[in-house]
C-alpha positions in Angstrom: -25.7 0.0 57.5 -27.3 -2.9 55.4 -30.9 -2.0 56.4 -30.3 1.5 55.8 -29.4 1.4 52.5 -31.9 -0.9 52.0 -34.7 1.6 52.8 -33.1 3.9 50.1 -33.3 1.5 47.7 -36.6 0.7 48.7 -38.1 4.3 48.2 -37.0 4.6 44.5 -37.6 8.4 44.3 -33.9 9.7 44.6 -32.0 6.8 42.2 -31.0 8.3 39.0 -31.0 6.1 35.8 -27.4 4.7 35.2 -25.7 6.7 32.6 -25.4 5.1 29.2 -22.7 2.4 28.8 -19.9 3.4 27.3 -19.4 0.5 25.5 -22.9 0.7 23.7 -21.6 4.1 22.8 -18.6 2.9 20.6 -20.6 0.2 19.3 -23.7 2.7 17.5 -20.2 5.4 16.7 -19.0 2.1 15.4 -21.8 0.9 13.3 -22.2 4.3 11.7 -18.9 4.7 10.7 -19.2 0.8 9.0 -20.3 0.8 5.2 -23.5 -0.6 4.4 -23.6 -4.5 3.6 -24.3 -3.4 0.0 -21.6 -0.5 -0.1 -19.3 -3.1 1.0 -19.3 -5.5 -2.3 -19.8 -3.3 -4.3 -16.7 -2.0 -3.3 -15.0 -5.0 -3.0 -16.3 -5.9 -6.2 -14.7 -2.9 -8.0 -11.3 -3.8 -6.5 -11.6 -7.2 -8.1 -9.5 -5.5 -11.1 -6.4 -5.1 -8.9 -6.4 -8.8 -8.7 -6.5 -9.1 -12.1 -4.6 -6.3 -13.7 -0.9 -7.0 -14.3 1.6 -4.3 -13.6 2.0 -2.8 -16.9 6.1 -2.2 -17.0 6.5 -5.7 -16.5 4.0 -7.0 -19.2 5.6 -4.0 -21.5 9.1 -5.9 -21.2 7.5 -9.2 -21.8 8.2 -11.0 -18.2 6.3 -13.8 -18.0 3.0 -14.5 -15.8 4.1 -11.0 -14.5 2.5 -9.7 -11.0 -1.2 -8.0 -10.4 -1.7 -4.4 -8.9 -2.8 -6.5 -5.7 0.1 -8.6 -5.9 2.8 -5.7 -5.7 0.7 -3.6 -2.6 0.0 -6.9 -0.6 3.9 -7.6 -0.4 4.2 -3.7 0.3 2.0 -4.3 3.5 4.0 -7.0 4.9 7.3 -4.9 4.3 5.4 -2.5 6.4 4.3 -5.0 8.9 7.6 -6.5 9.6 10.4 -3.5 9.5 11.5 -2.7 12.9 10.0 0.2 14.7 10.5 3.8 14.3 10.3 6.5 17.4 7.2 8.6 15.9 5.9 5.9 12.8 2.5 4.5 13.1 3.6 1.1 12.0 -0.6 0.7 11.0 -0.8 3.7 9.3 1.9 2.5 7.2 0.1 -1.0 6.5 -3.0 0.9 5.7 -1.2 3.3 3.3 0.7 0.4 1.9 -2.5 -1.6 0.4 -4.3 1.6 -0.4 -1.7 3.7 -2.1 -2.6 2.0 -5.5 -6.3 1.5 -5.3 -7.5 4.3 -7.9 -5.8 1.9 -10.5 -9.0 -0.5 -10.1 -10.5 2.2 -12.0 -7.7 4.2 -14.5 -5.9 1.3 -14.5 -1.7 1.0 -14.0 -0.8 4.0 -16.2 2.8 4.4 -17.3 5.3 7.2 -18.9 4.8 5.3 -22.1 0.6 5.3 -22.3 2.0 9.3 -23.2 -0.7 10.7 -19.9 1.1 13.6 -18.5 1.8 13.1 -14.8 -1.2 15.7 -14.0 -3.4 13.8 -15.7 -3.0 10.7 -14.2 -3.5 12.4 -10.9 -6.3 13.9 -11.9 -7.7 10.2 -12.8 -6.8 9.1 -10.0 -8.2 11.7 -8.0 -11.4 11.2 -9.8 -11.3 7.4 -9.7 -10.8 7.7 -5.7 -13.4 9.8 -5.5 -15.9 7.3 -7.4 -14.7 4.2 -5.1 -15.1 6.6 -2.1 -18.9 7.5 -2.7 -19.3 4.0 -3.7 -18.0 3.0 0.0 -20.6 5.0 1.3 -18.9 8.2 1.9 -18.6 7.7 5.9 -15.3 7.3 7.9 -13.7 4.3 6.2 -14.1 6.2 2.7 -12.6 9.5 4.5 -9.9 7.4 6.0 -9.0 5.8 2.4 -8.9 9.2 0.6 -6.6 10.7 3.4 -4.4 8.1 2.8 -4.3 7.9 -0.3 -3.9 11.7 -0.5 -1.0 11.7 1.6 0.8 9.0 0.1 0.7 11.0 -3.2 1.8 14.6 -1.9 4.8 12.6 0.2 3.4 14.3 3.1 4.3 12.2 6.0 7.4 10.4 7.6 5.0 7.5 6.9 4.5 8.7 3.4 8.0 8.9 2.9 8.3 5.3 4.3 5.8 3.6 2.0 7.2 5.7 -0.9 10.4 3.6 -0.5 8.8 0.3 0.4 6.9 1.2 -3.4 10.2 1.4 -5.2 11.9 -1.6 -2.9 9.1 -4.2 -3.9 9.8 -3.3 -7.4 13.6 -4.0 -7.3 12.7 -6.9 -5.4 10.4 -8.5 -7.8 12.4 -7.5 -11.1 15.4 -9.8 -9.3 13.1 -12.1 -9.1 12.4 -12.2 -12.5 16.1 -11.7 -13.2 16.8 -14.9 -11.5 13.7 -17.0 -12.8 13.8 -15.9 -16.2 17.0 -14.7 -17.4 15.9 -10.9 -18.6 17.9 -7.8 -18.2 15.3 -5.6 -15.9 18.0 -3.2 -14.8 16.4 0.2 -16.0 14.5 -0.9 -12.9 17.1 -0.7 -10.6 18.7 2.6 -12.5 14.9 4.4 -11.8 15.5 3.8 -8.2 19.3 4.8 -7.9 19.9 7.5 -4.9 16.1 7.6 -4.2 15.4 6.4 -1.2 14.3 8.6 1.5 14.5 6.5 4.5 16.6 4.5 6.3 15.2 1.4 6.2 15.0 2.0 2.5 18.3 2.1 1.6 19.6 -0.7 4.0 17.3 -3.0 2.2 17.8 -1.7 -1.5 21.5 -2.1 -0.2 20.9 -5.9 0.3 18.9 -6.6 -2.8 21.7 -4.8 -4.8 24.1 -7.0 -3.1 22.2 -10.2 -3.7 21.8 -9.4 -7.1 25.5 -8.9 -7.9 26.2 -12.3 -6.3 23.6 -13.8 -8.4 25.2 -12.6 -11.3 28.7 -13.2 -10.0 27.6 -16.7 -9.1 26.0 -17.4 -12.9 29.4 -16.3 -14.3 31.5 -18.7 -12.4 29.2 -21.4 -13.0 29.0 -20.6 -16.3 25.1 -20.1 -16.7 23.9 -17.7 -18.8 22.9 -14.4 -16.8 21.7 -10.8 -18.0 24.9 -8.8 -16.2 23.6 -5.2 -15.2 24.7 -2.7 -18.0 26.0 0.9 -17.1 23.5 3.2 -17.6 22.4 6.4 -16.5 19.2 6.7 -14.6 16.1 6.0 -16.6 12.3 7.2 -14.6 10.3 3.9 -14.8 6.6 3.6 -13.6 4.6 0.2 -13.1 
């Protein structure tokens, strides 16, 4: 058996090139789905503003040192990292979504109800500003991926949509308790814009416990006789940061 196989071996004429690897295969797909080294910072470089640009409904109601755009969608991304799994959620998808869903405001920057820009034309801003950073990317997979994202985060067009739609609204309850806490303003229209919208589950469970931690902070200032902002009672007011 060993010599015979041998001799085939030996003769050449019948051995057929290997097929190409696999793995070299998903390396070039790879590659040319990557943006160029150049693409790449200038990208980055135009998201540098989302570092820098404070959410606007918090500097309009004069919170101190308030949060950046970055700020609020990198806590959204961990909310989406660490909730507990869902039968049929792509808990990445989710992440992804989470840090994306706000990009087009290193461009049009964090436009609100009071800037007096009709809710169609911020879209369209938007759309156009996604566009820009897309081309900028390169225009290959990664800029299709962020668009499609992006895209379906804005029509609520996914159970994942839906989920990063509350985890939006839940980081901004969160952080204006913060702010509640650390600086002694009233924030509650905050709370009021978000009252009966969550669409998930896991959204209201958690807007559940930050409303419940936020009465005992208030209950707990009272009795210690600290001076608090109590919630006042007022109808739902539609806030945008």
């Amino acid at each position: 058996m060993a010599s015979s196989s041998s001799s085939s071996v030996s003769d050449g004429d019948d051995i057929n090139p290997p097929p190409p690897s696999s793995s070299n295969d998903a390396a070039s797909a790879n590659a040319a789905a990557a943006p160029s080294a150049s693409s790449a910072i200038d990208f980055l470089t135009l998201c540098h503003s989302l570092k820098t640009t404070k959410r606007a409904g918090w500097v309009r109601r004069d919170v101190q040192n308030p949060e950046s755009i970055a700020d609020h969608m990198y806590r959204m991304g961990l909310m989406a990292l660490i909730a507990s799994d869902i039968p049929g959620i792509d808990r990445d998808k989710c992440v992804k979504m989470a840090i994306v869903h706000d990009i087009a405001e290193a461009i049009v920057g964090d436009i609100t109800p009071s800037d007096g820009i009709s809710k169609d034309e911020k879209s369209r801003r938007e759309r156009e500003a996604l566009d820009h950073m897309c081309k900028l990317l390169g225009g290959g997979s990664r800029a299709k991926e962020i668009a499609e994202l992006w895209m379906e985060y804005e029509e609520n067009s996914s159970s994942e949509a839906k989920i990063v739609k509350d985890f939006d609204n839940l980081e901004m309850i969160l952080q204006a308790l913060e702010y509640e806490n650390e600086q002694g303003v009233d924030l509650d229209e905050f709370f009021q814009s978000t009252s009966g919208k969550f669409q998930t589950d896991v959204g209201k469970a958690w807007a559940s416990e930050i409303s419940s931690r936020r009465s005992s902070a208030v209950a707990g200032a009272v009795r210690d006789g600290r001076p608090c902002k109590a919630p006042k009672n007022r109808g739902p007011k539609k806030v945008y940061l």
